[in-house]
C-alpha angles and dihedrals in degrees: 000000000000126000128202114190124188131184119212125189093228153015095255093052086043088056089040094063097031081060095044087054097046086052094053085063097253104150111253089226084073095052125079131180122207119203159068100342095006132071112321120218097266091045084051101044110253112159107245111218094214096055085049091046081054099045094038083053104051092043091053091042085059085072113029095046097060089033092056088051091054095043091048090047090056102037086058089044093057107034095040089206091142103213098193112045112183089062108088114235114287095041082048095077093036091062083054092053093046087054090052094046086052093041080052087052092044086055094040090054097041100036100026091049097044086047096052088047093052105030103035111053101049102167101354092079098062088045098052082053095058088045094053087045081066097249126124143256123222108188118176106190118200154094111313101267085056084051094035084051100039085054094056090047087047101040097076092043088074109229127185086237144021124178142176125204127176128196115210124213116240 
């Protein structure tokens, strides 16, 4: 499946070439507008980085929290430093696991979140800009000849972007 994916400064643009492509005979049920009035990102199907950074962060925290406790725990254990010294000897070591556990949770949140911002959203991110700055979204969605003929049709109309994507089947 190709995409062609067009940004237009306005609604009337954004009809205007809604309108051109319908007249060149693609089917409308490959063209989506995003927009005020129209489909929003998350009806489309951009990815939103913060949902990533959530779900990157709670799948990292499934390990490194369990995995802190069990590294404080032993860390206590060996090195017998009792860090918290009013806490007898087995809950010694408890108390060092629990601050591993927390130290785990600490890394999932920092590493795993700023992993899911940078690394999830790829190209969405610069396109749900574009919608919040109150422009719109043209996407034409087919094999490569619909996208190879949507991008001669949108091309004179001048838009801010045009851009192909094509996802390849594995």
């Amino acid at each position: 499946m190709d995409y062609l994916i067009a940004v237009v400064s306005d609604r009337i643009q954004a009809e205007e070439a809604y309108t051109a492509l319908e007249k060149a005979g693609i089917p409308t049920n490959q063209i989506s507008i995003l927009g005020k009035g129209y489909k929003t990102a998350d009806e489309f199907g951009f990815i939103d980085p913060g949902q990533q950074a959530k779900k990157r962060a709670i799948l990292m925290a499934y390990w490194l929290v369990p995995f802190g406790f069990i590294g404080g725990y032993t860390f206590d254990l060996i090195t017998e430093v009792n860090s918290f010294d009013w806490a007898v000897e087995p809950f010694n070591h408890i108390l060092g696991g629990v601050a591993g556990a927390i130290g785990g949770a600490m890394g999932s949140f920092f590493v795993g979140g700023t992993a899911g911002l940078s690394v999830g959203s790829d190209d969405a991110l610069p396109y749900r800009n574009r919608l919040d700055e109150g422009k719109y979204i043209i996407v034409v969605r087919g094999t490569t000849s619909i996208k190879n003929k949507a991008t001669e049709i949108l091309r004179p109309l001048n838009p801010e972007n045009l851009q192909g994507y094509s996802q390849s089947a594995v």
